[in-house]
C-alpha positions in Angstrom: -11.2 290.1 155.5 -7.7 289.5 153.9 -6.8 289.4 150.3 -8.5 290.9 147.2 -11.6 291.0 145.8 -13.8 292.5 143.0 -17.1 293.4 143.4 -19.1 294.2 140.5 -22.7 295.4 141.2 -24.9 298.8 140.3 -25.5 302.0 142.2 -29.2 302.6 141.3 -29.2 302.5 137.0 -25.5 303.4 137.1 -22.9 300.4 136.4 -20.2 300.1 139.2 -17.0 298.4 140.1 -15.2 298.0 143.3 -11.8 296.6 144.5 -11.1 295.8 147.9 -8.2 294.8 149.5 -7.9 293.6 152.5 -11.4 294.3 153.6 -10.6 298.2 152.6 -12.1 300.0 149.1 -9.6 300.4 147.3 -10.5 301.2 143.9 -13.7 302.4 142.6 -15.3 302.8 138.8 -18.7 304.6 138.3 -20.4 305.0 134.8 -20.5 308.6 134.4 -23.4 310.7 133.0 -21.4 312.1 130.1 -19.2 310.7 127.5 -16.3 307.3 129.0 -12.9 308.1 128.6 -11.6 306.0 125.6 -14.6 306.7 123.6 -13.1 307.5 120.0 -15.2 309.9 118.0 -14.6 311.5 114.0 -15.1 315.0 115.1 -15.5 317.7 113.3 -13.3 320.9 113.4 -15.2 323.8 114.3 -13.7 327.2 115.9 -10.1 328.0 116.4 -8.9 329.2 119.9 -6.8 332.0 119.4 -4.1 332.5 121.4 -4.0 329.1 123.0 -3.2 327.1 119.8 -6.4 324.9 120.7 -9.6 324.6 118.5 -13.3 323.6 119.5 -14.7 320.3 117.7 -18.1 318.9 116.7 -18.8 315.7 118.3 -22.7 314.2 119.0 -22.0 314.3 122.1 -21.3 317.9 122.5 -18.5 320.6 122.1 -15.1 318.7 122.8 -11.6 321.0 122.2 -8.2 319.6 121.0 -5.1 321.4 122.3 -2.1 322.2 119.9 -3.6 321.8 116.7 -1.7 322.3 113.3 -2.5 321.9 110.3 -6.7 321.6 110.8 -8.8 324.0 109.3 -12.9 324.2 110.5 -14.6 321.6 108.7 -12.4 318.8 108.2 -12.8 315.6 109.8 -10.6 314.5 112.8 -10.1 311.0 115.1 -10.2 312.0 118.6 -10.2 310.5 122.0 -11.8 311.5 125.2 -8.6 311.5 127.5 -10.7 312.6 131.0 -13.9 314.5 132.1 -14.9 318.0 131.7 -15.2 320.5 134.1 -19.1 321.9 134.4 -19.8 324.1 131.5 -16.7 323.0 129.6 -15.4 321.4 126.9 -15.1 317.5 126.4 -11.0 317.5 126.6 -9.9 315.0 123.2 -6.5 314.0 122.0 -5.7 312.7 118.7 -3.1 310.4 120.1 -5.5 307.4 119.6 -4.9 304.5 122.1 -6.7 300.7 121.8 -6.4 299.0 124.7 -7.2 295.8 126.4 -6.3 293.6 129.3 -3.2 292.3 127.8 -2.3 294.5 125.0 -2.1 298.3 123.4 -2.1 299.4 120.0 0.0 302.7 119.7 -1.2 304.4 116.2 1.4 306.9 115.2 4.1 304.9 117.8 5.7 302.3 115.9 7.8 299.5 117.9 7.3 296.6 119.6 7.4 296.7 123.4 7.4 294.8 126.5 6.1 296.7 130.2 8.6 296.6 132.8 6.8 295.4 135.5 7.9 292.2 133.2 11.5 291.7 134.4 12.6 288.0 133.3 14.5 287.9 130.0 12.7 284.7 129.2 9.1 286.1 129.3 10.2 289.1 127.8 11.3 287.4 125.0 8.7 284.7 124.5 5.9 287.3 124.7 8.1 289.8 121.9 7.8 286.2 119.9 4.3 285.4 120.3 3.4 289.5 119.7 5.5 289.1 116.1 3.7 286.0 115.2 0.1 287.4 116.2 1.2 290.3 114.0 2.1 288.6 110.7 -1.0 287.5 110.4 -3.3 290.4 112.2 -1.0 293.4 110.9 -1.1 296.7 113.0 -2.0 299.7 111.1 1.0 301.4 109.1 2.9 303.3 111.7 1.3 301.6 114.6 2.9 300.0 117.8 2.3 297.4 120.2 2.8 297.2 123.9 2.7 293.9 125.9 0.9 294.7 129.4 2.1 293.8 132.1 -0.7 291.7 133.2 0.4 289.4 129.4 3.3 287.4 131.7 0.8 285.3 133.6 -1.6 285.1 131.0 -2.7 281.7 128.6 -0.8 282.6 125.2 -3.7 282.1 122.9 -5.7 285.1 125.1 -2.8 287.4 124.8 -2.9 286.6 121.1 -6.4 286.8 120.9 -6.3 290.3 122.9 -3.4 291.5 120.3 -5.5 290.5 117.4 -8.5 291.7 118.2 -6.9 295.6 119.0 -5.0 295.4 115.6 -8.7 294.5 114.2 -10.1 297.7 115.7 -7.6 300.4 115.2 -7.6 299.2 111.4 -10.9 299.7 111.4 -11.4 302.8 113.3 -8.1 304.5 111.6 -9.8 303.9 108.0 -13.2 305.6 109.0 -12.5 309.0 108.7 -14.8 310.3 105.8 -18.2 311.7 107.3 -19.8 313.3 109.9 -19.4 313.2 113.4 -19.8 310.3 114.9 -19.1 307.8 118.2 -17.0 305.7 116.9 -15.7 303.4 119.8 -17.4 303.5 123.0 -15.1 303.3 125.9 -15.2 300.7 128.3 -17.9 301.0 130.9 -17.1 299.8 134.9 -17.3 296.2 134.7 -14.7 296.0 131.8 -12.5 298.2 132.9 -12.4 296.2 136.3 -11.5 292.8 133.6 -9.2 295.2 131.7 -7.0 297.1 134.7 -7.7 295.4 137.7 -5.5 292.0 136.6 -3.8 291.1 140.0 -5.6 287.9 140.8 -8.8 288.4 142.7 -12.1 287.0 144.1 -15.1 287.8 142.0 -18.6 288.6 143.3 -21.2 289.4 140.5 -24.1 288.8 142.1 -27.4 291.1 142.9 -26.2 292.9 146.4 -22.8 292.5 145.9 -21.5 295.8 147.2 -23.8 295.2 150.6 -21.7 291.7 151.3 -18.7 293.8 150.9 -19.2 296.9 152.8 -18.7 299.2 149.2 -22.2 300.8 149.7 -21.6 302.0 153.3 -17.4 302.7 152.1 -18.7 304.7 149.1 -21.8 306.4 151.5 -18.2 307.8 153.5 -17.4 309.7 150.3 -19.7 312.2 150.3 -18.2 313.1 153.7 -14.9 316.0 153.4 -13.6 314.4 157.0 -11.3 311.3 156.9 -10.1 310.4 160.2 -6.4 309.3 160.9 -6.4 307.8 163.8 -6.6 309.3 167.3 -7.6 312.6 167.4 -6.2 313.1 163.7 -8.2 314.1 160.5 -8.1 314.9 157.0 -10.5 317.2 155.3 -11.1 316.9 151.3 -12.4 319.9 149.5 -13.3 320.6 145.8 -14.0 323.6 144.9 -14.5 325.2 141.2 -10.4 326.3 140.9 -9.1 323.4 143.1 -9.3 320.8 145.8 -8.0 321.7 148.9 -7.3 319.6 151.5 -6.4 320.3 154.8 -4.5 317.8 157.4 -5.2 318.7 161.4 -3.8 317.0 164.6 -6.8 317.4 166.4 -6.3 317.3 170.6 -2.6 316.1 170.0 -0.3 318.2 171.1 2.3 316.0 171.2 6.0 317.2 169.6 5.1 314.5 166.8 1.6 315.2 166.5 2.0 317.2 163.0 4.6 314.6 161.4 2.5 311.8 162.7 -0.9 313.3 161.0 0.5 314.2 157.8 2.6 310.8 157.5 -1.4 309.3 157.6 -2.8 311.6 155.6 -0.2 311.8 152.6 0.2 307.7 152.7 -3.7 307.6 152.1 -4.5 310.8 150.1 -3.9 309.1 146.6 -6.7 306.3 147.3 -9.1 309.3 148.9 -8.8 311.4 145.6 -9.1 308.2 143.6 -11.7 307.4 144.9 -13.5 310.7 145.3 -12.7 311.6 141.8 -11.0 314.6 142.0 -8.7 315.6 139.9 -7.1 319.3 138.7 -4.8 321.3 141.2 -5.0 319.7 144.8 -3.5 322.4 147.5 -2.3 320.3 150.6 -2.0 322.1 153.7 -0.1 319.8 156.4 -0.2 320.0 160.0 2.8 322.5 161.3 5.6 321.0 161.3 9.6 322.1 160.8 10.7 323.0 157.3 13.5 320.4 158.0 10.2 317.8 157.6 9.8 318.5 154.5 11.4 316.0 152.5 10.4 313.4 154.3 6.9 314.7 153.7 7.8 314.6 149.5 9.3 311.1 150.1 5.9 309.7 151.8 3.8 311.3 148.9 5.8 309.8 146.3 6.0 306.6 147.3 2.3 306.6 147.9 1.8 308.3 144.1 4.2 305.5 142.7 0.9 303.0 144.0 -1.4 304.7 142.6 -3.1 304.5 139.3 -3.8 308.2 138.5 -0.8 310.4 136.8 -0.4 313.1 139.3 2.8 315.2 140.0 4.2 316.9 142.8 5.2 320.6 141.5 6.5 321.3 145.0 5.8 324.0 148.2 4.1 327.2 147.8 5.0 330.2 149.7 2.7 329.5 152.3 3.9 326.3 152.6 1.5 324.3 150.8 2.1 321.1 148.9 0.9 321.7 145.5 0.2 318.8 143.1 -1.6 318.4 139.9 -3.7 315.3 138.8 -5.3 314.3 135.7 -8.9 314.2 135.3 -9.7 310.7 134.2 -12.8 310.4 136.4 -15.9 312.2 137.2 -16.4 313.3 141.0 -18.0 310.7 143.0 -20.4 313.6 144.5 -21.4 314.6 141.5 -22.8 311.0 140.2 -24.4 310.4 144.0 -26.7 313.4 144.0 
């Protein structure tokens, strides 16, 4: 089935979202069992970490820590946001670099300037959005200090709902930013499946919201495939897509071809479509690549495939390089909970 749609649906109590392209997933959200990235809480300080500049924080929903902290002693009050998930048995990871976004727009507390994505290349859109952003602003002010950013989804967009999206996160980071005195507290809930599908998911798509809409669509039976490690690549070709507790390794095989392209030919596959596995799979952390044999003159054609395919995806994720064992090492955020995890 060609083109894209969205499919928005539950997996038992737990809200889901799926995007498929083409008549392949292509995108998955899950609710998770602990706290949604984006949530905002006033945290309090509670333990330095010595000797990693970090210290532990109160929130109601747990321990969280906050990385290179100055100037915050235990007890004071702090405006934190949940940037990814923990790790079993660790802390809720929080930064205090405070982000309110929406489908169209960004409020940047602390980042002052007004500014356009580039994915928005026409001077005349550029500058009639930079207009209707200054005139939403004079009479919804940001916070002092505060930003905007124009999204790049704002170009195609009806004027008054970019305004509207622009005032309404000036709105809430005014509000949010002034609530500081108290205890701990969830301030801002982030956004569960369904509205991050409205909020990220903006290239224009079919929409199926009805009861059994992941069965029409093939998601259940796609998603069923994820608690699999094996991916096959055509032919005799796999893929196999490990977590462990340190790191996901994943390991590329040619199979019964013994051909003299075999190993570029599998890795090709498996590099092009490891971004959508991971995020899909929800792994995130240090991912260990170990590619089918193949000449160290290969090698940069294998970094040029991965990066083009990283440039796709959604995920921030870097390539650090080759081990000396020749394995691809990358490292990927954690900005979603592991698929297995929520399917148990």
């Amino acid at each position: 089935m060609k083109g894209r749609t969205i499919a928005l649906d539950h997996l038992g109590e737990r809200e889901a979202a799926a995007l498929i392209v083409d008549g392949r997933l292509e995108d998955l959200f899950l609710d998770p069992d602990g706290p949604r990235p984006g949530s905002i809480y006033r945290a309090i300080a509670d333990r330095p970490v010595k000797g990693q500049g970090g210290m532990f924080l109160r929130t109601p929903d747990g321990n969280a820590f906050l990385r290179q902290v100055k100037g915050l002693a235990p007890g004071d009050a702090v405006l934190v946001q949940v940037t990814g998930f923990a790790e079993p048995g660790k802390a809720i990871p929080v930064t205090t670099r405070l982000l309110f976004k929406s489908r169209h727009a960004i409020v940047t507390p602390g980042a002052p300037g007004l500014n356009v994505s580039r994915q928005i290349r026409e001077d005349e859109a550029r500058d009639a959005l930079t207009l209707l952003a200054r005139e939403t602003v004079g009479s919804a002010p940001l916070p002092d200090g505060a930003g905007l950013i124009l999204r790049s989804a704002a170009e195609a967009a009806d004027s008054d709902a970019v305004a509207e999206d622009i005032a309404a996160m000036a709105r809430l980071a005014m509000q949010v930013l002034a609530d500081t005195a108290g205890d701990a507290e969830l301030l801002v809930e982030g956004d569960g499946p369904h509205a991050l599908a409205w909020r990220d998911w903006t290239d224009p798509a079919a929409i199926d919201d009805g009861a059994g809409a992941f069965d029409r669509h093939g998601v259940t039976e796609a998603i069923d495939a994820l608690r699999h490690a094996r991916v096959d690549l055509g032919g005799t070709a796999s893929m196999w897509i490990e977590p462990t507790r340190a790191l996901v390794a994943v390991d590329i095989n040619t199979g019964g071809d013994t051909s003299p392209a075999a190993g570029l030919k599998a890795n090709i596959a498996a590099l092009r479509d490891l971004p959508r596995q991971l995020r899909l799979r929800g792994l995130g952390g240090q991912v260990l690549v170990d590619p089918a044999p193949v000449p160290k003159k290969d090698r940069r054609q294998l970094e040029q495939v991965l990066r083009a395919a990283l440039k796709r995806d959604s995920v921030e994720t870097v390539l650090t390089g080759w081990t000396q064992l020749g394995l691809m090492e990358l490292q990927r955020k954690r900005d979603r909970a592991p698929v297995t995890e929520m399917l148990t």
